[in-house]
N, CA, C and O of each residue as an XYZ file, in Angstrom:
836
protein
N     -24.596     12.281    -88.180
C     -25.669     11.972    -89.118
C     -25.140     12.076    -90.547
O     -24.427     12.995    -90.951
N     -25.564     11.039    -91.267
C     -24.756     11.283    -92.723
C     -25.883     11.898    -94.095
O     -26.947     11.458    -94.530
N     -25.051     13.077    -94.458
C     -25.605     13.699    -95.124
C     -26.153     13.177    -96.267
O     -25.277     12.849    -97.068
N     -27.480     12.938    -96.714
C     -27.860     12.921    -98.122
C     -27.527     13.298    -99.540
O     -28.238     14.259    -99.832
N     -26.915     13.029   -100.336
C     -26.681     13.957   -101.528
C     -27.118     13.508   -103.125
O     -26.922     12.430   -103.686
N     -27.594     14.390   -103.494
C     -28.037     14.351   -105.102
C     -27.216     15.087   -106.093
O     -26.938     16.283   -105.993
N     -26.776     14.155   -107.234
C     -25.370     14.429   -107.827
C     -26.339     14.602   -109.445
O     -26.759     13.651   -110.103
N     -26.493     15.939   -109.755
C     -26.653     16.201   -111.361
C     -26.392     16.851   -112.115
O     -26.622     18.060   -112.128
N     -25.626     15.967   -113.263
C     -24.576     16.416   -114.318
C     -24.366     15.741   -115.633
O     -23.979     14.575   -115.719
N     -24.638     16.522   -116.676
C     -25.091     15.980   -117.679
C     -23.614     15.164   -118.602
O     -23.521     14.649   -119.716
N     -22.854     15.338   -117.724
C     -21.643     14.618   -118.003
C     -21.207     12.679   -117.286
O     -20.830     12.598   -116.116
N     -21.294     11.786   -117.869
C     -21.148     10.873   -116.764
C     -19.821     10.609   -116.132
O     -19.735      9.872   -115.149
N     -18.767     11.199   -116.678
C     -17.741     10.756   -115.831
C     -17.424     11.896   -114.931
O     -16.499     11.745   -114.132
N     -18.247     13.312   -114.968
C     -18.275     14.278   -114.078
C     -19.151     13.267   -112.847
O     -18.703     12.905   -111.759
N     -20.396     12.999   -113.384
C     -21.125     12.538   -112.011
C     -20.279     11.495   -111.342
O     -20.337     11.642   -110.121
N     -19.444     10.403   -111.736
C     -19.235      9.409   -111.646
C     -17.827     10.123   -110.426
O     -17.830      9.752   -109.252
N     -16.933     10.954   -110.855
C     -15.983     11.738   -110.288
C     -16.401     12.050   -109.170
O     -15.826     11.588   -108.184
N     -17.796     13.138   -108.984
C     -18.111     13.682   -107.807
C     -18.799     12.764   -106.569
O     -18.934     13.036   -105.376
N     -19.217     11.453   -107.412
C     -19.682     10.377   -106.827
C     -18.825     10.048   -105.891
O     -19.038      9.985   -104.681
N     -17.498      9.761   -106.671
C     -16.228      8.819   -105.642
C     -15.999     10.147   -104.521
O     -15.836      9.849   -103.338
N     -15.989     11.793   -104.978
C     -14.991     12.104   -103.933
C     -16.139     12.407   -102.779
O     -15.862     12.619   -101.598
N     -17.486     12.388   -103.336
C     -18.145     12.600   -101.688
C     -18.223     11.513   -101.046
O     -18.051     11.501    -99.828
N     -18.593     10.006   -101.999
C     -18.866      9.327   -101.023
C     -17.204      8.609   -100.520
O     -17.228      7.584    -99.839
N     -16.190      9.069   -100.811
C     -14.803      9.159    -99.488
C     -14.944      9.917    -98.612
O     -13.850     10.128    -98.088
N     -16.154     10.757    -97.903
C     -16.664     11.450    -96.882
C     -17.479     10.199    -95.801
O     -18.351      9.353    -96.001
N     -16.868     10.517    -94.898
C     -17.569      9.229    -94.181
C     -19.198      9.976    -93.206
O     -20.022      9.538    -92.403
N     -18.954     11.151    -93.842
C     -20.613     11.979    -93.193
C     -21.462     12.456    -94.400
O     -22.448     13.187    -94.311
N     -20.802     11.801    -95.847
C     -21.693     11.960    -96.882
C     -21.760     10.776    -97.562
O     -20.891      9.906    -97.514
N     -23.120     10.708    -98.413
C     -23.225      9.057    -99.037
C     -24.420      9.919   -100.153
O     -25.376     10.617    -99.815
N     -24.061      9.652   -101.215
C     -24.880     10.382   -102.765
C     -25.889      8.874   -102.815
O     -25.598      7.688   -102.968
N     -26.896      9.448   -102.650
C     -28.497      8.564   -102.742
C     -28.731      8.404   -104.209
O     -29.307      7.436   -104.705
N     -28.218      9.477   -104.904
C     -29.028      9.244   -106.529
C     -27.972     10.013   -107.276
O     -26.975     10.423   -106.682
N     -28.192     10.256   -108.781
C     -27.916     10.462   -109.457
C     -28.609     11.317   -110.790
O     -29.701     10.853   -111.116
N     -28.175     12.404   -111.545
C     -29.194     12.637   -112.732
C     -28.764     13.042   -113.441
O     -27.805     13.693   -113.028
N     -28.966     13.123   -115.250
C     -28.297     13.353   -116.108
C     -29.060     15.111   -116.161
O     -28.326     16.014   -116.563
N     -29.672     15.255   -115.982
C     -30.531     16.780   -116.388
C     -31.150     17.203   -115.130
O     -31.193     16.527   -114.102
N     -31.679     18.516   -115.318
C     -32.701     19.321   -114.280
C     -33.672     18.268   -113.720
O     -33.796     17.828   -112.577
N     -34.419     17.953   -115.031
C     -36.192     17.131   -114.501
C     -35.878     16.179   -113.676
O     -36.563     15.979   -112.672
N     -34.430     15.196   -114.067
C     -34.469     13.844   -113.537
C     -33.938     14.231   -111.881
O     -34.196     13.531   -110.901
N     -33.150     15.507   -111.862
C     -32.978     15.647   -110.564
C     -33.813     15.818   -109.771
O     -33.734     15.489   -108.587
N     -35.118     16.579   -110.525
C     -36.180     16.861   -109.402
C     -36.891     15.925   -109.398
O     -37.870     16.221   -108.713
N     -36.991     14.694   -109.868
C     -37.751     13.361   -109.667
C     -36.713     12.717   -108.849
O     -37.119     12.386   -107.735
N     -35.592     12.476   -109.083
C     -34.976     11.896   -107.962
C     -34.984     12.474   -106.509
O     -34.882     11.819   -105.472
N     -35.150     14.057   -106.656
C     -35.216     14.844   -104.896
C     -36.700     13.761   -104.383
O     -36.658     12.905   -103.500
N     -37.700     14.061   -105.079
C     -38.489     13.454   -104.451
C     -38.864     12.308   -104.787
O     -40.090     12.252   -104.877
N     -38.140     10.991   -105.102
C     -37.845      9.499   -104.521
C     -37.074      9.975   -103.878
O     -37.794     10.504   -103.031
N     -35.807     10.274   -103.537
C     -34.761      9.675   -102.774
C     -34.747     10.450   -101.588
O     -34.161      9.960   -100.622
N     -35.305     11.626   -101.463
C     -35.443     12.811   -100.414
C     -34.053     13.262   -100.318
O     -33.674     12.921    -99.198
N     -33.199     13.802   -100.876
C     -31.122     13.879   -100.474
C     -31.533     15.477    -99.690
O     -32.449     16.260    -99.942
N     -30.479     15.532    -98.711
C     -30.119     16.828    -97.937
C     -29.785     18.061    -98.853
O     -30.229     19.174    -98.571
N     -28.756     17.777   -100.288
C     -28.450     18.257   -100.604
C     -28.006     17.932   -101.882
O     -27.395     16.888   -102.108
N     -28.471     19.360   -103.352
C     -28.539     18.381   -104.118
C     -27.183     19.247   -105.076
O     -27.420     20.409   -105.405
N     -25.748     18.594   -105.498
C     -24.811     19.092   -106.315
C     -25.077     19.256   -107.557
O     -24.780     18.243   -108.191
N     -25.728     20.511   -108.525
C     -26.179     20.685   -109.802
C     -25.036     21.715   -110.661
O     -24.382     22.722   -110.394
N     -25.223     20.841   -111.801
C     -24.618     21.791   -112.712
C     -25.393     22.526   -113.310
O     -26.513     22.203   -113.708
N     -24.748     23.824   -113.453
C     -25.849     25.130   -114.615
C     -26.048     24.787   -115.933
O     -27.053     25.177   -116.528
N     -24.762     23.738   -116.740
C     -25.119     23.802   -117.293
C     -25.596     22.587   -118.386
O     -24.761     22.145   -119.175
N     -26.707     22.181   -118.380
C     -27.781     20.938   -118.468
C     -28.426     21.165   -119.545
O     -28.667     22.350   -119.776
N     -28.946     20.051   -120.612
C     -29.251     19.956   -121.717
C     -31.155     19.939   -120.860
O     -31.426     19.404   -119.785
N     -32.207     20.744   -121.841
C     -33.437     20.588   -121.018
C     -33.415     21.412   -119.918
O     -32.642     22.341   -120.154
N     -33.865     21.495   -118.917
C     -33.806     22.170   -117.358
C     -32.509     22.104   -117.238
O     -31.799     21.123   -117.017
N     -32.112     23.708   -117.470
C     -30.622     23.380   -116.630
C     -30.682     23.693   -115.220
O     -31.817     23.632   -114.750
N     -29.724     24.022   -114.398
C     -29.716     23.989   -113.243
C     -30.203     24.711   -112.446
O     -30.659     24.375   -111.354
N     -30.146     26.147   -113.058
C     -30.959     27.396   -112.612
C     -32.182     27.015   -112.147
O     -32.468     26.974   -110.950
N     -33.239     26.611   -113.438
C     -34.570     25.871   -113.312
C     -34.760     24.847   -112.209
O     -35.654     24.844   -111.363
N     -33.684     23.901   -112.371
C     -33.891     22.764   -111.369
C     -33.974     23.108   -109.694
O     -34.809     22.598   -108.946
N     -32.691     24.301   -109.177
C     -32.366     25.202   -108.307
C     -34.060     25.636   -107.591
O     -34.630     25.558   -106.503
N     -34.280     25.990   -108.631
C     -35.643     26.758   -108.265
C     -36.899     25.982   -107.811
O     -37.588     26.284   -106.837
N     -37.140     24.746   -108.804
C     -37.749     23.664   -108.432
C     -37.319     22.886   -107.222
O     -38.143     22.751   -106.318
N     -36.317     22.446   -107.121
C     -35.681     21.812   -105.812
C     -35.937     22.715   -104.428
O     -36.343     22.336   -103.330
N     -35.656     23.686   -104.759
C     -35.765     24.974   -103.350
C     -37.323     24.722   -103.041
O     -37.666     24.868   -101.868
N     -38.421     24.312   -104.105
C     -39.820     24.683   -103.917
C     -40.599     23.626   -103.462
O     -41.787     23.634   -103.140
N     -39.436     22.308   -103.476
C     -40.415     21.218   -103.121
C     -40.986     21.228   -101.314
O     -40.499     21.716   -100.294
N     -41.817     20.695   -101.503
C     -42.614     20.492    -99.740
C     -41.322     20.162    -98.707
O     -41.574     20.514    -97.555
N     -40.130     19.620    -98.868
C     -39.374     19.558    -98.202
C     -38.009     19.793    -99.233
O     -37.470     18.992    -99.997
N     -37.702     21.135    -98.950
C     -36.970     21.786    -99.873
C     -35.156     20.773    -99.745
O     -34.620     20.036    -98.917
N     -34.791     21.368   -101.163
C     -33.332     20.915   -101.139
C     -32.087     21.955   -101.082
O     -31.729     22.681   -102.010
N     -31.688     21.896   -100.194
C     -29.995     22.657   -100.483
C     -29.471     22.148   -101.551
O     -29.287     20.949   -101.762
N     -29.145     23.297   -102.448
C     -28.389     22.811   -103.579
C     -27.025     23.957   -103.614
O     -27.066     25.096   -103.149
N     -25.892     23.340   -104.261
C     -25.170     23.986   -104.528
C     -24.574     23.803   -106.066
O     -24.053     22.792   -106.536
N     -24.807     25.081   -106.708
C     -24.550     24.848   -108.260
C     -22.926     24.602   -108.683
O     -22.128     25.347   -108.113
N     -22.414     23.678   -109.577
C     -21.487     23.352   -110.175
C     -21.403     24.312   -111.231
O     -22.317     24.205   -112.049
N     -20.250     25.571   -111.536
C     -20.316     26.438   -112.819
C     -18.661     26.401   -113.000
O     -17.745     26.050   -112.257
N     -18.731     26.959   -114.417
C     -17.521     27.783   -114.866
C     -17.489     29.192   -114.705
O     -16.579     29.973   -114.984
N     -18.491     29.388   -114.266
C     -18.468     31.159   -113.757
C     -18.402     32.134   -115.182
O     -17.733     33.166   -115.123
N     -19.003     31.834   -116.266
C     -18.256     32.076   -117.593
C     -19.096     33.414   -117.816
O     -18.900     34.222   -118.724
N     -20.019     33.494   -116.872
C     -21.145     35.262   -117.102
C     -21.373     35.348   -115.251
O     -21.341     34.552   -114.312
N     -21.607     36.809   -115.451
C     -22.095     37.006   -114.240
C     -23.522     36.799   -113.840
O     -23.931     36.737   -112.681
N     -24.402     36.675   -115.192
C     -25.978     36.220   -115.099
C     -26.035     34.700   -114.500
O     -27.048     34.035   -114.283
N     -24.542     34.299   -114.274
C     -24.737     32.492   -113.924
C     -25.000     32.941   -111.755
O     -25.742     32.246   -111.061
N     -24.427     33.820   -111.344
C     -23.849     33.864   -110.658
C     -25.219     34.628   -109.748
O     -25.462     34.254   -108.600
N     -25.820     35.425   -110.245
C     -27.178     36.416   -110.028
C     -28.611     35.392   -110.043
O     -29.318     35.191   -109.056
N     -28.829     34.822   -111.399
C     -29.911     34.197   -111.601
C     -29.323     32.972   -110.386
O     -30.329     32.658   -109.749
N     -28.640     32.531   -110.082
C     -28.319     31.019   -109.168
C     -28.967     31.922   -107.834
O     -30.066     31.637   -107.359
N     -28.395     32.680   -107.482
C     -28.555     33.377   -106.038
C     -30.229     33.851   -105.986
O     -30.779     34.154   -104.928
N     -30.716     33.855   -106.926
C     -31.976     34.156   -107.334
C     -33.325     33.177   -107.032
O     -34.495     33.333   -106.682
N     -32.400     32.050   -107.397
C     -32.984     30.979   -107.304
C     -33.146     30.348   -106.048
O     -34.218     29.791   -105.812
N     -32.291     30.353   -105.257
C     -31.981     29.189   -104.102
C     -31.262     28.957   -103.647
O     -31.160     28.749   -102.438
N     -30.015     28.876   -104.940
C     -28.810     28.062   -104.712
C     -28.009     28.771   -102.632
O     -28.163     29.803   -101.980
N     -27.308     27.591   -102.434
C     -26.657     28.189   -101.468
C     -25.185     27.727   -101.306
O     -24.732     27.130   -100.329
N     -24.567     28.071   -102.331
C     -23.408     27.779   -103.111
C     -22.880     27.780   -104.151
O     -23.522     27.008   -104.862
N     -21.979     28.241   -104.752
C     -20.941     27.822   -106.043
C     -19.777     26.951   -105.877
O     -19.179     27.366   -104.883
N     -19.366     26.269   -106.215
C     -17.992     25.504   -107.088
C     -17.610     25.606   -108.350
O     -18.525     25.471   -109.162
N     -16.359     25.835   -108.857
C     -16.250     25.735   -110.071
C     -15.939     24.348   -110.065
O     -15.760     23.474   -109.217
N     -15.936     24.465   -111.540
C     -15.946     22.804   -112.104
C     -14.336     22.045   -112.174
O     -14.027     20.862   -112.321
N     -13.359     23.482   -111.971
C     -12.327     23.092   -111.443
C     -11.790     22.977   -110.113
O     -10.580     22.823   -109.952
N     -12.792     23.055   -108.912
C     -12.144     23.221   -108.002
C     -11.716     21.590   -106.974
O     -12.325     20.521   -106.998
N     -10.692     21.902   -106.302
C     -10.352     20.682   -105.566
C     -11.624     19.753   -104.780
O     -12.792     20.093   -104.594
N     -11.114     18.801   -104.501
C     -12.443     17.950   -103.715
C     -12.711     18.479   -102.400
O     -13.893     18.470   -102.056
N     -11.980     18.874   -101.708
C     -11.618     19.433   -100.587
C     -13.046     20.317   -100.740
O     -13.886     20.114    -99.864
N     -13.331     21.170   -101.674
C     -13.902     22.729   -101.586
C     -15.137     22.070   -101.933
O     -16.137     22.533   -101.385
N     -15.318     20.981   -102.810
C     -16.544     20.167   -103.189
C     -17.265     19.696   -101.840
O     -18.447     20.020   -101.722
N     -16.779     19.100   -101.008
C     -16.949     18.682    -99.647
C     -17.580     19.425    -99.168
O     -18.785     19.368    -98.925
N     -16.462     20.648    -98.860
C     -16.740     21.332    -97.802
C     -18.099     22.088    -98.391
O     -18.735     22.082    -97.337
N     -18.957     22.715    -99.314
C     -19.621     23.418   -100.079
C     -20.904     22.480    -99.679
O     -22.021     22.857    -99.325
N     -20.428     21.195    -99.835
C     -22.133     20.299    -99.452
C     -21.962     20.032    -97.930
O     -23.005     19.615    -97.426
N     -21.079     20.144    -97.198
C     -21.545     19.933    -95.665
C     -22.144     21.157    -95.174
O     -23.106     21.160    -94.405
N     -21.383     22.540    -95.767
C     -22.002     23.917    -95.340
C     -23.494     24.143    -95.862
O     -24.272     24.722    -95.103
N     -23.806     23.843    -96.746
C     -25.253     23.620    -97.347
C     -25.698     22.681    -96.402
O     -26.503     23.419    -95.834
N     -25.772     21.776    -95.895
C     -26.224     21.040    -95.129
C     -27.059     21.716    -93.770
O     -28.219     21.755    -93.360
N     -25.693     22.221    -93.343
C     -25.871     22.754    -92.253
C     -27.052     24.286    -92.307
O     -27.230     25.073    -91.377
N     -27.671     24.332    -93.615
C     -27.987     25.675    -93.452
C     -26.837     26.972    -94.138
O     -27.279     28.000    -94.650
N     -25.631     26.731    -94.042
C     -24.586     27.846    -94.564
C     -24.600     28.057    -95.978
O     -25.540     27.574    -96.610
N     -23.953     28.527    -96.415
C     -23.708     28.558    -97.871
C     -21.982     28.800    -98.067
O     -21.162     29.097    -97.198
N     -21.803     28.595    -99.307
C     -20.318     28.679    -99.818
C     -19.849     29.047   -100.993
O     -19.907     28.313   -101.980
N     -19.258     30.405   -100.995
C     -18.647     30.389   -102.100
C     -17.264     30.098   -102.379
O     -16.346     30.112   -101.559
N     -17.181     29.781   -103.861
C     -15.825     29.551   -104.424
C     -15.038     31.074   -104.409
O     -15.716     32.072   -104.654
N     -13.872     31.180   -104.170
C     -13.364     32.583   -104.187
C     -13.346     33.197   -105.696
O     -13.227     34.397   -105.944
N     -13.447     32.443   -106.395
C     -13.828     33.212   -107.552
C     -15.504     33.729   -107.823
O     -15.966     34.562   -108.602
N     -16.036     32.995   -106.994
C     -17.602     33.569   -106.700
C     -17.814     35.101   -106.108
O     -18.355     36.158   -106.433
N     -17.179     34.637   -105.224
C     -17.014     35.750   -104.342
C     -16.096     37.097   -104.560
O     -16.308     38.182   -104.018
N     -15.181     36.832   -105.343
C     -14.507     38.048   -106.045
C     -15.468     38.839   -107.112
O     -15.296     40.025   -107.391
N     -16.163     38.290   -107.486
C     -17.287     38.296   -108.400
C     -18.356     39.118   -107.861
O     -18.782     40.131   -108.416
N     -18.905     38.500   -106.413
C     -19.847     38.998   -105.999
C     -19.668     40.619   -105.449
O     -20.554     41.474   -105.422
N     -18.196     40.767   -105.009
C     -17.972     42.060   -104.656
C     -17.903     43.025   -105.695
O     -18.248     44.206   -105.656
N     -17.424     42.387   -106.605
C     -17.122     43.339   -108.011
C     -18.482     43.944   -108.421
O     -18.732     45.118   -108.695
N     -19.284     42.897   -108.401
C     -20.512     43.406   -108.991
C     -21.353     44.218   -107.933
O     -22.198     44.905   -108.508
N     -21.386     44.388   -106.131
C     -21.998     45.712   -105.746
C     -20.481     46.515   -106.747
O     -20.726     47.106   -107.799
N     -19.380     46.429   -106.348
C     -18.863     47.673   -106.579
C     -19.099     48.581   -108.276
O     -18.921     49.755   -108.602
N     -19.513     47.506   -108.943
C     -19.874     48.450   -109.961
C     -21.163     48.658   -110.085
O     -21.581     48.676   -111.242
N     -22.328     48.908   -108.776
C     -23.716     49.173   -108.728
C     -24.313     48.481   -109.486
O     -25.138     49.036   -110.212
N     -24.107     46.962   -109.598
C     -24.848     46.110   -110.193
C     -26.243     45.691   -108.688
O     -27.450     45.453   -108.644
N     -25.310     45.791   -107.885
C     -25.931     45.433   -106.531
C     -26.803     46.787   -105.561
O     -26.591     46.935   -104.358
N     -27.355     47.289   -106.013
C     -27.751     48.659   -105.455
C     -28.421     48.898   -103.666
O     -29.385     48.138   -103.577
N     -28.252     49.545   -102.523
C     -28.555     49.140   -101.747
C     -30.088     49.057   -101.630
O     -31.033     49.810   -101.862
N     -29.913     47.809   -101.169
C     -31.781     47.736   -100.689
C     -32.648     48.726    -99.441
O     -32.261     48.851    -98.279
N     -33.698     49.260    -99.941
C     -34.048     50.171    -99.020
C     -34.440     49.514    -97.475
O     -34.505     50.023    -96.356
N     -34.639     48.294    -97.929
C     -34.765     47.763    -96.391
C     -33.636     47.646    -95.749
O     -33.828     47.021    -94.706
N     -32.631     47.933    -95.876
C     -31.470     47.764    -94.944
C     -31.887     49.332    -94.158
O     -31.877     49.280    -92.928
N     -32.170     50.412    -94.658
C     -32.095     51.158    -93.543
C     -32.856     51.130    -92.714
O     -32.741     51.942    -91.796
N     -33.892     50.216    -92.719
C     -34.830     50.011    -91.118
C     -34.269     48.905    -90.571
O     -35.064     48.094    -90.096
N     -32.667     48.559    -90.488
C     -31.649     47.633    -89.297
C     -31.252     47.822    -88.485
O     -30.255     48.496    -88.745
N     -31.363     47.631    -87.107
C     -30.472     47.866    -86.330
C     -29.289     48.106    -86.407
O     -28.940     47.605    -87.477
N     -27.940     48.837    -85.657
C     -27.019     48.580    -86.237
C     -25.396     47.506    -86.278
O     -24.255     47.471    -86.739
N     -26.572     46.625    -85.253
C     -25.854     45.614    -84.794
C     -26.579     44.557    -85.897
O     -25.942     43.537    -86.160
N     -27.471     44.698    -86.343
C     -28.087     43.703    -87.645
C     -27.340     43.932    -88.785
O     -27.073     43.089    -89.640
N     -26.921     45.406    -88.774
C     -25.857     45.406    -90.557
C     -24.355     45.325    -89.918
O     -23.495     45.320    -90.798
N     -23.773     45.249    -88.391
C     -23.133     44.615    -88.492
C     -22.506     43.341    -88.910
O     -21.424     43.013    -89.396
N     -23.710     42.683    -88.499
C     -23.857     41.252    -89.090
C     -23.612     40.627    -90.062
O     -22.821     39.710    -90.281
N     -24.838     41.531    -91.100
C     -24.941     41.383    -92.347
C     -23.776     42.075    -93.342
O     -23.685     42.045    -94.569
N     -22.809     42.794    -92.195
C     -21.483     43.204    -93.114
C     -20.539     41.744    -93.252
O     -20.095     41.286    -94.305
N     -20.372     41.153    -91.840
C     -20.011     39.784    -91.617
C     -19.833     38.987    -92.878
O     -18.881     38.624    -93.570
N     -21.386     38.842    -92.893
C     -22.116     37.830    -93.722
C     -21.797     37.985    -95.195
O     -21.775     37.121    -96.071
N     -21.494     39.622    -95.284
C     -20.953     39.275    -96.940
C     -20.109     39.034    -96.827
O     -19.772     39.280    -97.985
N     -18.549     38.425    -96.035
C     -17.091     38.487    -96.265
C     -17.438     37.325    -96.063
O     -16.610     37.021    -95.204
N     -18.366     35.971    -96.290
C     -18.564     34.678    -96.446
C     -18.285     33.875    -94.984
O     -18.373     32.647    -94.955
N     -17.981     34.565    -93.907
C     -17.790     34.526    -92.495
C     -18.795     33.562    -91.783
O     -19.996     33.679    -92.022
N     -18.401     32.746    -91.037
C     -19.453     31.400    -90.321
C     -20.254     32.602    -89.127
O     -19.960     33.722    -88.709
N     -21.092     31.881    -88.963
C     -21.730     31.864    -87.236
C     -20.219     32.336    -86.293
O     -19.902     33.463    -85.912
N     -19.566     31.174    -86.129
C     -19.019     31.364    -85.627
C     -17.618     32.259    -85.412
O     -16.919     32.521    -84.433
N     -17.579     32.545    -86.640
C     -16.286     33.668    -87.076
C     -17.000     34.736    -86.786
O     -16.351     35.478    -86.048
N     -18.025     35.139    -87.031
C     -18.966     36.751    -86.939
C     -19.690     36.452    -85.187
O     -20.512     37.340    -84.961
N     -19.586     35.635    -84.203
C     -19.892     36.007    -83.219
C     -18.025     36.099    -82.410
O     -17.953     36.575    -81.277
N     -16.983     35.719    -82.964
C     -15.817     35.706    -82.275
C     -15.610     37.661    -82.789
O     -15.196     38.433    -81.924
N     -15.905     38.123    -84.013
C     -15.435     39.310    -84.300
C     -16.356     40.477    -83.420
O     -15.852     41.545    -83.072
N     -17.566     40.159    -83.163
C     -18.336     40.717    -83.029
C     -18.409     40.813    -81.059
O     -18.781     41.750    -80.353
N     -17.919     39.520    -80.694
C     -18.420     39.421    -79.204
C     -19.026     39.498    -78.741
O     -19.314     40.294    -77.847
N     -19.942     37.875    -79.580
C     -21.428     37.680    -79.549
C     -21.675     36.117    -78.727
O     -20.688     35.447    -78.422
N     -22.361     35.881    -78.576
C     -22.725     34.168    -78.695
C     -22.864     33.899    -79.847
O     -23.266     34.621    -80.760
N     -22.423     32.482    -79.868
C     -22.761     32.080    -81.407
C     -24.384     31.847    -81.640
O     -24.743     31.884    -82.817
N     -24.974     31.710    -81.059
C     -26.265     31.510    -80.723
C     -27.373     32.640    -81.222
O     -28.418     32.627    -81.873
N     -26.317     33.905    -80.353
C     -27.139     35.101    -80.763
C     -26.409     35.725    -82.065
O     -26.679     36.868    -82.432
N     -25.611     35.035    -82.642
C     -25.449     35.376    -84.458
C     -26.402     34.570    -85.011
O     -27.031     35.082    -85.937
N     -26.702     33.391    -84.688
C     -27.849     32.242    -85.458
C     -29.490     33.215    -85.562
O     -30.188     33.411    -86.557
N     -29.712     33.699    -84.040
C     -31.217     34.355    -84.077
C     -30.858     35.818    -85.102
O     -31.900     36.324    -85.518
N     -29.650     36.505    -85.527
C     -29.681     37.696    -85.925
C     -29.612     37.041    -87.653
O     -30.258     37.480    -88.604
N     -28.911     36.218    -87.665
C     -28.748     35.682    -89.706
C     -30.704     35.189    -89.672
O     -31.378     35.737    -90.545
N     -31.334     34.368    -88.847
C     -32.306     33.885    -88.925
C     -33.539     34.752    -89.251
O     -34.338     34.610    -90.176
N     -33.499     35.950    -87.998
C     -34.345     37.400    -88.349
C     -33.970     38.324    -89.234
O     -34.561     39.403    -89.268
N     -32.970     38.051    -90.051
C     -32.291     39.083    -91.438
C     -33.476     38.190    -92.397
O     -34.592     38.543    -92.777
N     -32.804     37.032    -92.582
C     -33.558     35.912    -93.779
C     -35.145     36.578    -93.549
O     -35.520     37.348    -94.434
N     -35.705     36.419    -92.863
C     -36.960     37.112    -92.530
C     -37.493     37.851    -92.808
O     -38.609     37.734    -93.314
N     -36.669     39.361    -92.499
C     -36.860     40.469    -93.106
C     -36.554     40.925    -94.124
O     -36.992     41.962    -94.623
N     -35.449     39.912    -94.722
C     -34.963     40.808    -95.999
C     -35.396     39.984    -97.108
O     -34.953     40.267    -98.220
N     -36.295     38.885    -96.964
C     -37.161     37.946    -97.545
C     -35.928     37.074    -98.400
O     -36.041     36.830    -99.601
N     -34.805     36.673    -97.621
C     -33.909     35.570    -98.205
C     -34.222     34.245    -97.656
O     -34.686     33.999    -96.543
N     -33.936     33.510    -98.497
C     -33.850     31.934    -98.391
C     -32.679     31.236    -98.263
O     -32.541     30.015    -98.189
N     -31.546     32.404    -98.235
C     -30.253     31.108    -97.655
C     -29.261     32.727    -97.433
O     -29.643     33.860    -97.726
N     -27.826     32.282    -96.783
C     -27.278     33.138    -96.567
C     -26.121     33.607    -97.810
O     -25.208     34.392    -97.552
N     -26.291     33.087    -98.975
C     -25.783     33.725   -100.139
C     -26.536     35.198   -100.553
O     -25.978     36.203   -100.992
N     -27.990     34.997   -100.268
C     -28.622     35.995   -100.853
C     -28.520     37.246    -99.940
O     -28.781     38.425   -100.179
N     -27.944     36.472    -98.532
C     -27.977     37.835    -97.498
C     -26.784     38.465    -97.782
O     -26.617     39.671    -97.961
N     -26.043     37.666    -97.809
C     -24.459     38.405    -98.092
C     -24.269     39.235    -99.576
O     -23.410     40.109    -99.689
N     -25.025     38.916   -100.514
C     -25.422     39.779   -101.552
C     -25.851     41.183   -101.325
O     -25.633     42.137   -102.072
N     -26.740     41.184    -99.759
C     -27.320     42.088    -99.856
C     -26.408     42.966    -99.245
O     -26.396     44.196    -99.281
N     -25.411     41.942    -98.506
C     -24.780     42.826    -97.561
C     -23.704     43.256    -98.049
O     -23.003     43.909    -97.275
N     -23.287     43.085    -99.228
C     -21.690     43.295    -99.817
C     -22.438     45.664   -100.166
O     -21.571     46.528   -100.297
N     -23.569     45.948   -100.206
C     -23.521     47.256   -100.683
C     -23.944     48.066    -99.330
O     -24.638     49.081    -99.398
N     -23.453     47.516    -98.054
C     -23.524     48.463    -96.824
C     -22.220     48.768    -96.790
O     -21.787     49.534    -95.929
């Protein structure tokens, strides 16, 4: 099935760039296009895309805003934000929002790809500079533990230990010696309980167990 995608960036030869390298994906094809936040969320709903590639940083609605709007429509959008990573408030407020992904704005096409098929699927992705990021910040108690983790099973914060080392379904049921199946119902009943909307925000939660 070929993935939907919505490309917005207030740059045109950025959009025009990310244009060519998804649609050389023969399971992705970019439906639209937008220079800002608003026009992206008018294009989510004409064009309906699976998934929408935003930059944070946008003249008007930047991406954060748009993130949030896109996540809220009647048939929500996976988005994954385009940053320079240049504050850690880019990195908090995104995860805040929706997003279920980072890229930097330098990273290969390869990681661009792969970031909107894992969004697709439900996953999320970080850039390793995201993710160096994200650990840094529990470790300096930016991330404090949530009191709901101690009513988990302890095969649920196994999981959710998984889940912060950016680990698939299927990597956390091979470590674990699980079905992959029964890692899908345990990430599915975390999101639930720990009132997340994608598995960036779980692995956030899970980087301070």
């Amino acid at each position: 099935m070929t993935v939907r995608v919505l490309v917005a960036d207030d740059d045109p030869i950025v959009r025009e760039y990310l244009r060519s390298v998804l649609d050389e994906a023969e399971d992705l094809a970019v439906v639209a296009t937008a220079a800002d936040g608003a026009a992206a969320v008018e294009a989510a709903i004409a064009r309906s895309p699976d998934v929408a590639l935003v930059d944070v940083r946008m003249p008007g609605v930047d991406g954060i805003v748009a993130t949030r709007s896109l996540r809220s429509l009647p048939r929500p959008v996976a988005v994954v934000l385009i940053t320079t990573l240049d504050t850690d408030a880019v990195l908090v407020d995104g995860l805040a929002a929706g997003a279920a992904g980072f890229v930097l704005k330098t990273a290969a096409p390869d990681l661009v790809v792969a970031a909107v098929r894992t969004a697709a699927t439900g996953g999320s992705l970080l850039s390793p500079d995201a993710l160096s990021r994200l650990v840094r910040l529990a470790g300096d108690g930016a991330q404090k533990q949530d009191p709901r983790l101690d009513a988990l099973a302890e095969r649920e914060r196994d999981v959710l230990r998984e889940l912060a080392t950016g680990a698939t379904n299927a990597e956390i049921a091979r470590r674990l010696i699980l079905a992959e199946s029964t890692v899908k119902g345990y990430v599915s009943g975390l999101m639930t309980r720990l009132d997340c909307t994608n598995r960036t925000q779980l692995a956030l939660l899970g980087t301070a167990l």
